[in-house]
N, C-alpha and C positions, 0 to 999 in steps of 0.2 A: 447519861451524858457526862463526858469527862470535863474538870473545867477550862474555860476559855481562854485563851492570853490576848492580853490587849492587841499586841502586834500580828496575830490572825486575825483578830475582828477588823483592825484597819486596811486589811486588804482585800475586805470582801465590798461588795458595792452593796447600795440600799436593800436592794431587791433580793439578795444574799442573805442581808444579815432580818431583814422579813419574816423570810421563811425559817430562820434561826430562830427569832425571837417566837414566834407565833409555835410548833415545836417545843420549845422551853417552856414556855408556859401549860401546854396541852398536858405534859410532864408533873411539871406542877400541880398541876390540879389532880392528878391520879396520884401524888407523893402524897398529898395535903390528903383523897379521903382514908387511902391506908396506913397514913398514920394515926385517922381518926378512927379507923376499927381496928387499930393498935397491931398493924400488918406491917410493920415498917423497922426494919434489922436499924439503919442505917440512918439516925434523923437528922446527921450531919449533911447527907444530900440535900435534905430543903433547903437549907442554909447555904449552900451551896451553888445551889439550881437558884434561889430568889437574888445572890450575889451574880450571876451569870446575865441573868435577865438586866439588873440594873448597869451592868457594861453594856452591853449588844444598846442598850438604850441610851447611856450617854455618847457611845460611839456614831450613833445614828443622831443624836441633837449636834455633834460635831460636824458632822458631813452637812447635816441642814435637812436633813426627812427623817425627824422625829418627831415627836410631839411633843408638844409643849413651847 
């Protein structure tokens, strides 16, 4: 996953940025165990991908269907 710019996340709707968020994370958790079986070129991605998720999520408390 390439990273996001704010001004694409604000043009997607709740149920857009969902299916983004849910996807990123699925991601994640596959970056997170092959870095722990030390499978992982590029650890700059997690950092990357957990930077991504936390936009798509304030983008979504902006709109008002986030959590929190």
């Amino acid at each position: 996953m390439k990273e996001i710019k704010k001004s694409e996340l604000r043009n997607m709707t709740i149920e857009e940025l969902n299916l983004l968020l849910r996807s990123a994370k699925e991601e994640l958790a596959r970056l997170q165990v092959a870095h722990r079986l030390r499978q992982v070129q590029n650890v700059m991605a997690l950092r990357n991908l957990r930077r991504d998720i936390a936009r798509i999520l304030t983008i979504m408390r902006e709109k008002g269907g986030g959590k929190g």
